[in-house]
OpenMM code with the backbone's topology and positions (N, CA, C; nanometers):
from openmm import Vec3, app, unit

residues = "UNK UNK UNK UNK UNK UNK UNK UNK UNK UNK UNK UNK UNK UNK UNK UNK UNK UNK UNK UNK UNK UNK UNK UNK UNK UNK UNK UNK UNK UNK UNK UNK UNK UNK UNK UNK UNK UNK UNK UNK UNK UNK UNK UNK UNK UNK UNK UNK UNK UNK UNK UNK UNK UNK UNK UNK UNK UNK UNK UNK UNK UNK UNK UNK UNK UNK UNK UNK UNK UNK UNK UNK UNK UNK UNK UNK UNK UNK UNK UNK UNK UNK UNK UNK UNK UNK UNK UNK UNK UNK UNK UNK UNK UNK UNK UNK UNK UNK UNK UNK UNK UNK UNK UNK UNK UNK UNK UNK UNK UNK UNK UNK UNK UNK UNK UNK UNK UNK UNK UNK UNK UNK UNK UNK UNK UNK UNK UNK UNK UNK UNK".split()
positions = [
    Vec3(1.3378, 1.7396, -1.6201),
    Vec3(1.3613, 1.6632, -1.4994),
    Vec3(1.2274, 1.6399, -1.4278),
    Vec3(1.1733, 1.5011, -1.4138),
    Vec3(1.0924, 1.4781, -1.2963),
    Vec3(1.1053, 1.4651, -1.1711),
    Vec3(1.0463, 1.5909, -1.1289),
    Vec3(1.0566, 1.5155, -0.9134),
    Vec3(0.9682, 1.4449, -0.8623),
    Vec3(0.9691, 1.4026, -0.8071),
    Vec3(0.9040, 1.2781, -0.7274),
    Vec3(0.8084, 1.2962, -0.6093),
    Vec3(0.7149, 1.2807, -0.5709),
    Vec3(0.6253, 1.2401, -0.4429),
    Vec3(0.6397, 1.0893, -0.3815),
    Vec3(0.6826, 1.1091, -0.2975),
    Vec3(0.6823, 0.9291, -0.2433),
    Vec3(0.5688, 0.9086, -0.1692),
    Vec3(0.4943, 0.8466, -0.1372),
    Vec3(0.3769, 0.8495, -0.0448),
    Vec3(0.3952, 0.6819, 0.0239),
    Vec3(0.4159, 0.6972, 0.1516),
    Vec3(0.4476, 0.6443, 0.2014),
    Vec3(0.3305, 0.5326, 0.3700),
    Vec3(0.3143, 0.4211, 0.3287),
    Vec3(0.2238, 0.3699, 0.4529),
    Vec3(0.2994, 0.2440, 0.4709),
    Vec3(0.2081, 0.1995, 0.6027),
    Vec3(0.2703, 0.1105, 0.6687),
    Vec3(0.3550, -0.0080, 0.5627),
    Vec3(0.2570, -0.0260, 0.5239),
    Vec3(0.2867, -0.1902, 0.3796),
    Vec3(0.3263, -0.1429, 0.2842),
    Vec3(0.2483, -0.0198, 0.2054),
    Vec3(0.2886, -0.0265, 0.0849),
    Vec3(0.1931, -0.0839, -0.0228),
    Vec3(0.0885, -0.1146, 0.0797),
    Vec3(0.0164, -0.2008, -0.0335),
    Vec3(-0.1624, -0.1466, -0.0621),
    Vec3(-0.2011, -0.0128, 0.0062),
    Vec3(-0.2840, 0.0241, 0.0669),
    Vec3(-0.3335, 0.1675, 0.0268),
    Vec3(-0.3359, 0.2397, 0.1471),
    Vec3(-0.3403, 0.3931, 0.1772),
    Vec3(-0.2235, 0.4569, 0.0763),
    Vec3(-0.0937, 0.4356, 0.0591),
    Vec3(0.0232, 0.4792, -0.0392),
    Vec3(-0.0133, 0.4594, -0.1693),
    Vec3(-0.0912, 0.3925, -0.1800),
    Vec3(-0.0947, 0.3298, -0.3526),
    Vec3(-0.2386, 0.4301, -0.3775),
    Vec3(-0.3098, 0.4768, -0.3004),
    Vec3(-0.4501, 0.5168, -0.3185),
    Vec3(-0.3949, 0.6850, -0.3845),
    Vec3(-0.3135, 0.7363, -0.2396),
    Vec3(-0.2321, 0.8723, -0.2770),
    Vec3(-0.1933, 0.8712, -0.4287),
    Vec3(-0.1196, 0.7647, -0.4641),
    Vec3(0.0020, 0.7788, -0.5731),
    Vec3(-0.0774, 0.7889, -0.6890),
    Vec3(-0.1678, 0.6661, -0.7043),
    Vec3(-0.2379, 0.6848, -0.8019),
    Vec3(-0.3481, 0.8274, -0.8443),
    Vec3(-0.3709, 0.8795, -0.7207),
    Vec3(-0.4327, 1.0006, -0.6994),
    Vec3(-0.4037, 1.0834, -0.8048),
    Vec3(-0.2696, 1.1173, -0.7350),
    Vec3(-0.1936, 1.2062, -0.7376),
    Vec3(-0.1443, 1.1916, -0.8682),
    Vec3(-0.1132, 1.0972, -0.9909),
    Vec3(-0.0478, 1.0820, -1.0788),
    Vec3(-0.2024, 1.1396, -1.2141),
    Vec3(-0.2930, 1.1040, -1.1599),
    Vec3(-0.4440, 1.1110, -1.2601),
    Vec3(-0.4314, 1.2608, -1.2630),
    Vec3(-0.3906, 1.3733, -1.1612),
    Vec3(-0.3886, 1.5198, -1.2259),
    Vec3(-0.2428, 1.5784, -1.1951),
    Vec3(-0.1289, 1.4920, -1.1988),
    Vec3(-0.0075, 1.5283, -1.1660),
    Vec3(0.0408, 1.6584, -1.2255),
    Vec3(0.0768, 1.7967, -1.1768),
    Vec3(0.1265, 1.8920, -1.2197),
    Vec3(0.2858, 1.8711, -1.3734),
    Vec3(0.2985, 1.9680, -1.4416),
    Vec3(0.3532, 1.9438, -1.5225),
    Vec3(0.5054, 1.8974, -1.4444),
    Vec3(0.5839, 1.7947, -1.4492),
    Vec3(0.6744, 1.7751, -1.4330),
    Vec3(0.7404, 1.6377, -1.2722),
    Vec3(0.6027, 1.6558, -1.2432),
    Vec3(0.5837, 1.6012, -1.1355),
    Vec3(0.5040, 1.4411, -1.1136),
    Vec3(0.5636, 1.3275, -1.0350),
    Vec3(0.5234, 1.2079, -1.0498),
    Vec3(0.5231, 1.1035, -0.8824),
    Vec3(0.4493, 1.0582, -0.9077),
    Vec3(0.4131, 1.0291, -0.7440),
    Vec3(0.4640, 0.8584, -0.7403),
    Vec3(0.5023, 0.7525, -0.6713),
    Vec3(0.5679, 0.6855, -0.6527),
    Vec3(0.4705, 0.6873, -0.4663),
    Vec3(0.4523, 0.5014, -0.4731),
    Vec3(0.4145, 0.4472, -0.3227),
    Vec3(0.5271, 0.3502, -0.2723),
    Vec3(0.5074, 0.3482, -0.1222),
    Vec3(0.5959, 0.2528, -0.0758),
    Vec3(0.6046, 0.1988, 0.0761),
    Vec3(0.6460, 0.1566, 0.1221),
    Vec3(0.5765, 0.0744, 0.2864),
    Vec3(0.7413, 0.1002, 0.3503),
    Vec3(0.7171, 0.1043, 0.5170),
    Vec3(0.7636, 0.1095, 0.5458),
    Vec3(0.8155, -0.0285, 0.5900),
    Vec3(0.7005, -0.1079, 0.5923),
    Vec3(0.7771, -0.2512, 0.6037),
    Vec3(0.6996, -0.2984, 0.5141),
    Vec3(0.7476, -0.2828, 0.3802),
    Vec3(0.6373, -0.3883, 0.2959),
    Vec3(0.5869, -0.4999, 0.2694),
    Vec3(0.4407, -0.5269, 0.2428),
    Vec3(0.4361, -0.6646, 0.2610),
    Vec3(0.4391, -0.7093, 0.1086),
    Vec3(0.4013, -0.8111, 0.0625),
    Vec3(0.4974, -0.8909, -0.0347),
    Vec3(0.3687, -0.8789, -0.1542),
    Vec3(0.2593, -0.8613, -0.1294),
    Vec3(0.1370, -0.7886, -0.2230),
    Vec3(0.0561, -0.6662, -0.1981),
    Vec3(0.0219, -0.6383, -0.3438),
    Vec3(-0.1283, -0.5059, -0.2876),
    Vec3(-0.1929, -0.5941, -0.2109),
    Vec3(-0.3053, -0.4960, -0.1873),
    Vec3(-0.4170, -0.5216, -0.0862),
    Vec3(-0.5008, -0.6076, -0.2031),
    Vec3(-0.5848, -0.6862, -0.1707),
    Vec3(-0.6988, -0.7430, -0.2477),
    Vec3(-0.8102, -0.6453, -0.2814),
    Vec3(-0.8292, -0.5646, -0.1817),
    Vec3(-0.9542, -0.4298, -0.1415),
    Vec3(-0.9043, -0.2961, -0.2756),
    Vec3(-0.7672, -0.2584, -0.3021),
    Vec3(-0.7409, -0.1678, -0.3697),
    Vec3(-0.7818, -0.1725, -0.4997),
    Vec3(-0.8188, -0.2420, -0.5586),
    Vec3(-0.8433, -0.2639, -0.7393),
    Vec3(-0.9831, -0.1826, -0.7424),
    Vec3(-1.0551, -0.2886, -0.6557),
    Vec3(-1.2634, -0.2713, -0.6454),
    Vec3(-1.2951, -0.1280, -0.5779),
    Vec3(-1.1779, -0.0530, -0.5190),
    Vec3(-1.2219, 0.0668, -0.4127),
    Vec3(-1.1818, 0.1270, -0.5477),
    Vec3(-1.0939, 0.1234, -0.6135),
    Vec3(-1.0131, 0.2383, -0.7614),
    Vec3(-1.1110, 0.2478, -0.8697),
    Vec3(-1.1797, 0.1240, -0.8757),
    Vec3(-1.2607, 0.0814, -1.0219),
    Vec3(-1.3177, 0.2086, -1.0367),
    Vec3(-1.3347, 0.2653, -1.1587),
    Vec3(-1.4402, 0.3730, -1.2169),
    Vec3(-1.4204, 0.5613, -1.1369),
    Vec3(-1.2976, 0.5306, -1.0875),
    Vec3(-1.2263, 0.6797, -1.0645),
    Vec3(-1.1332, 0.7134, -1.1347),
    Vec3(-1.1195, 0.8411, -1.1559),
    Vec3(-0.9944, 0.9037, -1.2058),
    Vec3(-0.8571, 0.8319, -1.1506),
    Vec3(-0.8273, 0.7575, -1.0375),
    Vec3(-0.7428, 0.7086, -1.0286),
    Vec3(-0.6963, 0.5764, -1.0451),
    Vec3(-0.8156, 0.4872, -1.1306),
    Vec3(-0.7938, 0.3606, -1.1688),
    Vec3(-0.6922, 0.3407, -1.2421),
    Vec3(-0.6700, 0.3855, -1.3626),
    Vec3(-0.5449, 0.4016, -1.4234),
    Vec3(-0.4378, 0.3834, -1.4091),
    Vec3(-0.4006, 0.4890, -1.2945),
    Vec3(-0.3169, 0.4974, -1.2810),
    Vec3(-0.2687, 0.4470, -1.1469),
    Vec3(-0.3305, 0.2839, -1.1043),
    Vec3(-0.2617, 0.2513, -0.9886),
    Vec3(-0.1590, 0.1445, -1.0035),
    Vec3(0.0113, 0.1595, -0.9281),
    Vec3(0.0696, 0.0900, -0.9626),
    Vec3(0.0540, -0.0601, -0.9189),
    Vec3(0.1123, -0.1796, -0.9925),
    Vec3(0.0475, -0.3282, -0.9655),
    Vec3(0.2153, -0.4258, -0.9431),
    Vec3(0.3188, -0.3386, -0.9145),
    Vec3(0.4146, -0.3748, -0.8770),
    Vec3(0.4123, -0.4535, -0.7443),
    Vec3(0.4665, -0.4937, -0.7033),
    Vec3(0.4802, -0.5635, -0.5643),
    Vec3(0.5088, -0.4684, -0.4138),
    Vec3(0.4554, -0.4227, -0.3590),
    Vec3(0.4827, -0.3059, -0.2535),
    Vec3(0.6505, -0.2991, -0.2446),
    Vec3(0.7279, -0.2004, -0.2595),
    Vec3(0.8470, -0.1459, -0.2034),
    Vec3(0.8442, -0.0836, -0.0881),
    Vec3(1.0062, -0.0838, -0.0677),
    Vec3(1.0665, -0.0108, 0.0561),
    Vec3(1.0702, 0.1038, 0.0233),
    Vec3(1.0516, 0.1925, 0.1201),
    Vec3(1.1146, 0.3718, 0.1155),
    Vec3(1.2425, 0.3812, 0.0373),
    Vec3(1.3423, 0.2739, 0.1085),
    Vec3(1.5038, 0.3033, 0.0471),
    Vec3(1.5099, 0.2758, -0.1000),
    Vec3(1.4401, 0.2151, -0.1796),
    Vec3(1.4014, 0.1831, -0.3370),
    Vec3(1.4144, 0.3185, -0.3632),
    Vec3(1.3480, 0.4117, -0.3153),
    Vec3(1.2883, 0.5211, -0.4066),
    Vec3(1.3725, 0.6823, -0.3574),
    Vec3(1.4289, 0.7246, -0.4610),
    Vec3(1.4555, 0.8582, -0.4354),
    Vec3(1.3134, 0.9600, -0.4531),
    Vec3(1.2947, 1.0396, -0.3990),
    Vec3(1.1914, 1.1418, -0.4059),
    Vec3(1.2926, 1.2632, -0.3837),
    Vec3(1.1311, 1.3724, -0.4121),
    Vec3(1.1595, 1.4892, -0.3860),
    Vec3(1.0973, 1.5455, -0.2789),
    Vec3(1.0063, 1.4761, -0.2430),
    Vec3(0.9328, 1.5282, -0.1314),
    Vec3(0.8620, 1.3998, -0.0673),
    Vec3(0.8278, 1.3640, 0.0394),
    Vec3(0.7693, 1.1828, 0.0993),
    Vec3(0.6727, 1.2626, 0.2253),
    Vec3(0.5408, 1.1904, 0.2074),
    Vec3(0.4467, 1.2112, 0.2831),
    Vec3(0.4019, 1.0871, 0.3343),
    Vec3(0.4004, 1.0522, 0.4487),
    Vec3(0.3682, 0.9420, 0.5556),
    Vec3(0.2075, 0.9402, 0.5725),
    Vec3(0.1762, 0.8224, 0.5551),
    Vec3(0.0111, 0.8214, 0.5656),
    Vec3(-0.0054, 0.6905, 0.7397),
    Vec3(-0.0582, 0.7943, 0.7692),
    Vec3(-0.0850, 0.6628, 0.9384),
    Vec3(0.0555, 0.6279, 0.9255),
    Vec3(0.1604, 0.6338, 0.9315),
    Vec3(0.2995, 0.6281, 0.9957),
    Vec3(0.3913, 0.6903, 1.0322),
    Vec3(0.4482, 0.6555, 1.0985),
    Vec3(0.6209, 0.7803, 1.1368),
    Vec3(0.6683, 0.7393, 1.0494),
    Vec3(0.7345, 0.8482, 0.9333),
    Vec3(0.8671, 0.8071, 0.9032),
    Vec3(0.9783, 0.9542, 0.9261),
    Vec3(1.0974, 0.9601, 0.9845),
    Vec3(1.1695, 1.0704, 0.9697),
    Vec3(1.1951, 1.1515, 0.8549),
    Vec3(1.1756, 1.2809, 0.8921),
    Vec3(1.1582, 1.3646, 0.7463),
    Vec3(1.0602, 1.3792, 0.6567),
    Vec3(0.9437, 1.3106, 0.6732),
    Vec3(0.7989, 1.2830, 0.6076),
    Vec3(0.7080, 1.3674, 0.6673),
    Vec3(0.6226, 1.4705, 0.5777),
    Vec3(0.5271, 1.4776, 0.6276),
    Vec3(0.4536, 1.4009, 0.6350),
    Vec3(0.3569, 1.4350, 0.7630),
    Vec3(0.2985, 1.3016, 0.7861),
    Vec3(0.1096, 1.3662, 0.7539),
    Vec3(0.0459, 1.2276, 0.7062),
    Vec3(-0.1276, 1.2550, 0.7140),
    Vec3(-0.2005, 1.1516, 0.8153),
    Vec3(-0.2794, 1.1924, 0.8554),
    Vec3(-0.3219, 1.1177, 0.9991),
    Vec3(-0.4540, 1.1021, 0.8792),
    Vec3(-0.5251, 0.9474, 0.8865),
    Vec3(-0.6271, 1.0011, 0.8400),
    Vec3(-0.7358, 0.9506, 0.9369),
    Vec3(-0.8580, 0.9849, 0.9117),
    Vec3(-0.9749, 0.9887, 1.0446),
    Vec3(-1.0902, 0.8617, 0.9870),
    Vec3(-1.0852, 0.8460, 0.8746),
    Vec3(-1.1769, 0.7833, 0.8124),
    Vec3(-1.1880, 0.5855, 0.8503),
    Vec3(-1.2895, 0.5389, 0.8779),
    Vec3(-1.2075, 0.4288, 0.9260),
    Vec3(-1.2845, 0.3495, 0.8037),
    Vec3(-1.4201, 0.3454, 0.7204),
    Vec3(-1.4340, 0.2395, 0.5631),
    Vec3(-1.3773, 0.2706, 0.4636),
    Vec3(-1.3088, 0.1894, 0.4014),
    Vec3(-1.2659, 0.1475, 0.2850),
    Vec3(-1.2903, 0.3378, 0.2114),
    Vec3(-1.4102, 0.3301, 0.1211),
    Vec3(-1.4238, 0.3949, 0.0477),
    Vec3(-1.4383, 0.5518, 0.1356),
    Vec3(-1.4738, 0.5632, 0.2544),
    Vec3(-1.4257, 0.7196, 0.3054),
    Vec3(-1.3065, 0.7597, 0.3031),
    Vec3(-1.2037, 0.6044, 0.3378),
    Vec3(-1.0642, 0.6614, 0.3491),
    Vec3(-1.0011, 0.6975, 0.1864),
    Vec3(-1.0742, 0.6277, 0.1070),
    Vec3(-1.0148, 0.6665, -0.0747),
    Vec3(-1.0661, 0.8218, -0.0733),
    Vec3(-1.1726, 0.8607, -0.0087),
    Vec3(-1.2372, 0.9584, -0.0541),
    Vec3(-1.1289, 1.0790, 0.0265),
    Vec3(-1.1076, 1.0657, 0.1632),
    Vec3(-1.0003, 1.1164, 0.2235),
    Vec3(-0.8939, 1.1650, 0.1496),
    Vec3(-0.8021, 1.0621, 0.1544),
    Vec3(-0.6745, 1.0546, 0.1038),
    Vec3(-0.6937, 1.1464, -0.0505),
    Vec3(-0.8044, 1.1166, -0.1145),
    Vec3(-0.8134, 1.1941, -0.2388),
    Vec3(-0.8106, 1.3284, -0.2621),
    Vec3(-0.9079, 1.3653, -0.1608),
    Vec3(-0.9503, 1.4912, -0.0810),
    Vec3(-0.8202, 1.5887, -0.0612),
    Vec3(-0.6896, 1.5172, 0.0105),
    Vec3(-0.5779, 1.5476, 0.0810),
    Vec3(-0.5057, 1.5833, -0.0414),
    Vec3(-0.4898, 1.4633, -0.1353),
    Vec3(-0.4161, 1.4513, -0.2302),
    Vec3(-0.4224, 1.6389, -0.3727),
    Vec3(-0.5717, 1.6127, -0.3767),
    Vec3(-0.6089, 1.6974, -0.4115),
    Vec3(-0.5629, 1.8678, -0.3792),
    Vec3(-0.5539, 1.8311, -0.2560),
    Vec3(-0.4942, 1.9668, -0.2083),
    Vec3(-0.3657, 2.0232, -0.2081),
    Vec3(-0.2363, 1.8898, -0.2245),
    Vec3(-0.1430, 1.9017, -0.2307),
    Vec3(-0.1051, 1.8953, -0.4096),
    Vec3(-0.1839, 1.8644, -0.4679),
    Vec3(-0.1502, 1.8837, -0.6294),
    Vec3(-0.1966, 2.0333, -0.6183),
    Vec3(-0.2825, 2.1234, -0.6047),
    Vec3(-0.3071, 2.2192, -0.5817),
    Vec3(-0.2171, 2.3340, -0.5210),
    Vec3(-0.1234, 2.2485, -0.4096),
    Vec3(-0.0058, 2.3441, -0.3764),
    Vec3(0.0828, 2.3492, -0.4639),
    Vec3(0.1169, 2.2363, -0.5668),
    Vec3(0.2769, 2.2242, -0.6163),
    Vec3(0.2743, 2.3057, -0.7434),
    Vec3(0.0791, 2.3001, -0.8341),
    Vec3(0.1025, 2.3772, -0.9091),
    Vec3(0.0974, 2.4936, -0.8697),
    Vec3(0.0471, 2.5494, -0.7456),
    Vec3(0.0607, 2.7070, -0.7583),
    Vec3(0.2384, 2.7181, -0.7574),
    Vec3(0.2986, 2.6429, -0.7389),
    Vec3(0.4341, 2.6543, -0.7259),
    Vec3(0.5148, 2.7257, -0.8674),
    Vec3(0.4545, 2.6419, -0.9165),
    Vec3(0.4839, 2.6625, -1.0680),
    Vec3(0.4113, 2.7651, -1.1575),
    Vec3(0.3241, 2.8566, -1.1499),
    Vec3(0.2822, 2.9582, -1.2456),
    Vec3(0.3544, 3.0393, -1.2280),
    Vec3(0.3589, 3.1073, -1.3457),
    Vec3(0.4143, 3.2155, -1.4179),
    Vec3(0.3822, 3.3438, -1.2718),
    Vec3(0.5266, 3.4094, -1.2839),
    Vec3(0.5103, 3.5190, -1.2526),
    Vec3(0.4415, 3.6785, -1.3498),
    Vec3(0.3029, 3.7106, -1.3361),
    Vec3(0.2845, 3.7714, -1.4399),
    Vec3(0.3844, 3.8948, -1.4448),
    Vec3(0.4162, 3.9031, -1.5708),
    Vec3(0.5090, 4.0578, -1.6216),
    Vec3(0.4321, 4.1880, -1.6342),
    Vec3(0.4851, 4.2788, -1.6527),
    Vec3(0.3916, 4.4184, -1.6153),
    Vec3(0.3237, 4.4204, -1.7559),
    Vec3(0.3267, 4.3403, -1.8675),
    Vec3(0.1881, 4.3410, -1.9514),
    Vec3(0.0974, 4.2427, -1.9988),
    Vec3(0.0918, 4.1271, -1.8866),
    Vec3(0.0871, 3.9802, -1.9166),
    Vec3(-0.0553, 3.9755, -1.7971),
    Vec3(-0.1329, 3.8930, -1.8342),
    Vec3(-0.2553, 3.8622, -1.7383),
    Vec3(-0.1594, 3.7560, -1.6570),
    Vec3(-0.1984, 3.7442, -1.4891),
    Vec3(-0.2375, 3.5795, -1.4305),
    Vec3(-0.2007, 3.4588, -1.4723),
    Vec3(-0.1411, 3.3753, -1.4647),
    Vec3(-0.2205, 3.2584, -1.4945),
    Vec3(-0.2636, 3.1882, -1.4311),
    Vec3(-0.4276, 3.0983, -1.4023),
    Vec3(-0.4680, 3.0837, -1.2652),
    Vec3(-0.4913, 2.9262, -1.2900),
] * unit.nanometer
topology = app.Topology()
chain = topology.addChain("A")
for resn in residues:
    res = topology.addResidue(resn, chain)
    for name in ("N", "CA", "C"):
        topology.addAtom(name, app.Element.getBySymbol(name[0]), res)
């Protein structure tokens, strides 16, 4: 079974797509990230391709048409610069282009970092760690 990350910004076409793709380039075993706007607008950004080029997250950015929140079941939805109810939310501080990729990456990074500690092995009384 895959669970889901929704990452969630204003459009959908932006800051959400930067997360997702992030987040999908070292996605923990089982786990898959999904973007989406709260009012989406009807394309990506023009800016998102040239800010992705030549990162770990080029790959993997989606080129679908921005969606709604209600499209997507998740398992967990994180709000970037927006309210949404039930979302954690990320404020971010960065105001160019490429600080805010570097941001959001930064963030992203930290939360792939929580989900796998989620998941290691409890060691047994003759088993090392696994770190």
């Amino acid at each position: 079974m895959t669970r889901t990350v929704l990452f969630v910004c204003e459009h959908g076409a932006f800051r959400s797509r930067i997360a997702a793709a992030y987040f999908n380039a070292a996605a923990p075993k089982g786990w898959r990230a999904l973007s989406a706007g709260r009012d989406p607008q009807a394309e990506v950004s023009a800016r998102l391709e040239p800010l992705l080029t030549g990162t770990p997250a080029a790959e993997h950015l989606e080129s679908d048409p921005p969606r709604g929140v209600a499209a997507v079941l998740s398992d967990r939805v994180i709000a970037i610069d927006c309210m949404l109810d039930g979302a954690d939310l990320w404020v971010t501080e960065a105001q160019a282009d490429q600080a805010l990729r570097d941001e959001i990456a930064e963030r992203t990074g930290e939360l792939l970092r929580e989900l796998g500690a989620r998941h290691i092995r409890t060691p047994g009384p003759t088993s090392m760690p696994c770190l």
